[in-house]
C-alpha positions in Angstrom: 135.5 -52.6 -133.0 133.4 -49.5 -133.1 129.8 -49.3 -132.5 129.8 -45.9 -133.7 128.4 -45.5 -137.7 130.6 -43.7 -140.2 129.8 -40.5 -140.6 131.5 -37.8 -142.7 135.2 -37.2 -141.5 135.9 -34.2 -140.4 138.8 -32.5 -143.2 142.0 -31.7 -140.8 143.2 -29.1 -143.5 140.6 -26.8 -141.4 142.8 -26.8 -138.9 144.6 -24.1 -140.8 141.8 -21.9 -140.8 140.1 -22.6 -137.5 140.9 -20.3 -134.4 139.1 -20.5 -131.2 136.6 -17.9 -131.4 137.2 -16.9 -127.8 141.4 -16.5 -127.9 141.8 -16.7 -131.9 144.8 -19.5 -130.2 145.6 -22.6 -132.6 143.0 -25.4 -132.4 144.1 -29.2 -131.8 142.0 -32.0 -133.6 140.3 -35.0 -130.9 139.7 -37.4 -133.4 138.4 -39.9 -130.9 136.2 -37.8 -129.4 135.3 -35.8 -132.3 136.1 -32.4 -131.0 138.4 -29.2 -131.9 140.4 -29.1 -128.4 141.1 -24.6 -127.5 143.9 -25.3 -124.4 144.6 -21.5 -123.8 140.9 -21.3 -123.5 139.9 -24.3 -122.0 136.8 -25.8 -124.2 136.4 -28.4 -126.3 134.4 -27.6 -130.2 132.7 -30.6 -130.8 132.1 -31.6 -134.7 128.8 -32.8 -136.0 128.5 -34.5 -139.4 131.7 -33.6 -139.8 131.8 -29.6 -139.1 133.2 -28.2 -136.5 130.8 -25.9 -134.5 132.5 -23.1 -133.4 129.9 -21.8 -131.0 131.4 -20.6 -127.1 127.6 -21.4 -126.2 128.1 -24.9 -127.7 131.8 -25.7 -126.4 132.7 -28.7 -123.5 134.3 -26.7 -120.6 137.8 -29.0 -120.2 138.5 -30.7 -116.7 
């Protein structure tokens, strides 16, 4: 069980859309972790309240 509240889901039809604002490459959807995954660029877009925030400054450098 999850201690985490429900919050608004995040609508995986953006997907379509999104691009990674650094490589315009294909985004991958983290539902666990709540983040828009970029591979070719290496970062991770987190979502908040269910919308993706697709700032560089705000992005997870991936390990």
């Amino acid at each position: 069980m999850s201690d985490k509240l429900p919050g608004p889901e995040f609508d995986r039809r953006m997907l379509e859309a999104l691009i990674c604002p650094q490589t315009q490459s294909r985004l991958e959807y983290d539902a666990d972790a709540q983040e828009l995954i970029s591979r070719a660029a290496g970062l991770a877009f987190p979502i908040r309240s269910g919308i993706p925030v697709m700032l560089i400054d705000e992005a997870r450098v991936l390990e």
